[in-house]
N, C-alpha and C positions, 0 to 999 in steps of 0.2 A: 186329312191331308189335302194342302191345296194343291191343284192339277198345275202343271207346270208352261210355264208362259208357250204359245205357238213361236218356235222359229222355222223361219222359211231359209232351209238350206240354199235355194238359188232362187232369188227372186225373181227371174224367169227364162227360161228357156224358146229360145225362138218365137218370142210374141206370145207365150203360153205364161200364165200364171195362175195361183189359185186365190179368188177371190176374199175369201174367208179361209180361215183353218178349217183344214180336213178333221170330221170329228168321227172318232174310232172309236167305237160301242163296245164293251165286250159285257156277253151276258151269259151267269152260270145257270147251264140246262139240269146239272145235278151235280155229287160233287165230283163226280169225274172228267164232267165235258163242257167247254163255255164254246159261244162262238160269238165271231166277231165281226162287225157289219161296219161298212166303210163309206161316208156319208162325203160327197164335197163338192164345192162350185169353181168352176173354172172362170174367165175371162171370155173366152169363144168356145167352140166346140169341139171335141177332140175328135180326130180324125178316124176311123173303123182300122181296129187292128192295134189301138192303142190297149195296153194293159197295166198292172200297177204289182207291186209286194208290199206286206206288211210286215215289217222287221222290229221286235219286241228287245229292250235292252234292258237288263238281260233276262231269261237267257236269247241269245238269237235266233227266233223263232222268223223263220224265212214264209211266207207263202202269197204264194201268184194270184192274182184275182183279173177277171175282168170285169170292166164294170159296164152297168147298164144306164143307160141314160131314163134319166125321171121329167127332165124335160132337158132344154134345146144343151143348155151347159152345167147343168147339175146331176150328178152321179151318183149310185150307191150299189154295193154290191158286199153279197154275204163272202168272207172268208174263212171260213173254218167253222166245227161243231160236229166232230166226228168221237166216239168214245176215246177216252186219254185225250184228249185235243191239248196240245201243246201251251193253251194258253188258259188252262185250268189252272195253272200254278201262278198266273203274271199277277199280279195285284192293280186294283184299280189306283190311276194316276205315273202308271211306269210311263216312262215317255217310248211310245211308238213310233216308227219313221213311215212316212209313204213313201215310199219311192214308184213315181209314175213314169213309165218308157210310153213316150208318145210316137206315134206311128212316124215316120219318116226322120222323127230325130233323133242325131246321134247321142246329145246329154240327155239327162234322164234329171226331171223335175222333181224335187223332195221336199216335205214338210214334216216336221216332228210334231205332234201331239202325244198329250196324257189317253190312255187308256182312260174310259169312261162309262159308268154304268149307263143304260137305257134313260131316257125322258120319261117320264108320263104318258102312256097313251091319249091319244086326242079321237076325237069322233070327227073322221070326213062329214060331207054335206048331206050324205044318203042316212049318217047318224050309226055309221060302225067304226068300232073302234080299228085305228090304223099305227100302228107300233113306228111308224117310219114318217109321222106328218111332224111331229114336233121337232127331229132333227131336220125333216124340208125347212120347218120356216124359222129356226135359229139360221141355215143359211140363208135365208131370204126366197130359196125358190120357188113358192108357192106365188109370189107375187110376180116373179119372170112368167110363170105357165099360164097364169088369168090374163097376161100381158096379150096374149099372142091369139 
C-alpha cells in the first residue's frame, strides 16, 4: 500500500507552519496493543502550553499529546500503547490528522499523514541503538541541533 500524499490542512496559522510532514509511527507491542509516536518540525518554536491530537480515519480515534521538544523546532512525543489501545485495529497507511492548538492561538494547525511503521533503528554517536534518530533526520533535525 502506498502511504498517502501529506496534505497540509492550513498552510499556516499565525506565522506557524510545519516544515516537513508530521510523520506518525505506529508500532504493534503485541497483538492487542500498538502505540503511537509523533515526530515533526515546525518553522519556529512553539510556545509552552501548546499541545496536539491524533485523530485516525477511521475509526476516530481522538488522543491529546504533548509534545516534547528534541531541539529548538522539532517535536516528538509518544501517544498511546496502553492494552486494547485504540490503534491496534488501524492499519498501516490510514491517513491520520495532527491537529496542533498552539498556545495563544485561536486556529488550530493540521496536517494529515499515513500511519507508518517504525524506521530502522540508527546507532547515536555513543554507538547505541536510538529508535527515534532516523525519524530526527528524515526531518532534517539532527542537522538544526549540531547547528547550535
Amino acid at each position: 500500500m502506498t502511504p498517502a500524499p501529506h496534505k497540509s490542512i492550513a498552510k499556516g496559522v499565525s506565522g506557524y507552519r510545519f516544515v516537513k510532514p508530521p510523520l506518525i509511527v505506529r508500532q504493534d507491542l503485541s497483538d492487542q496493543a500498538s502505540d503511537v509516536t509523533v515526530y515533526f518540525r515546525m518553522n519556529r518554536r512553539l510556545p509552552k502550553g501548546s499541545y496536539g491530537e491524533v485523530v485516525s480515519q477511521p475509526p476516530a480515534t481522538r488522543k491529546a499529546v504533548w509534545f516534547l521538544p528534541k531541539s529548538e523546532r522539532c517535536y516528538m512525543q509518544y501517544a498511546g500503547g496502553t492494552k486494547h489501545s485504540p490503534w491496534s485495529g488501524v492499519p498501516l497507511g490510514t491517513p491520520a490528522t495532527l491537529a496542533l492548538h498552539i498556545h495563544g492561538v485561536s486556529q488550530t494547525l493540521q496536517a494529515v499523514s499515513p500511519l507508518i511503521a517504525p524506521l530502522p533503528v540508527q546507532r547515536n554517536p555513543k554507538g547505541l541503538g536510538d529508535e527515534g534518530l532516523a525519524h530526527e533526520h528524515r526531518l532534517h533535525c539532527l542537522r538544526e541541533r549540531r547547528a547550535r
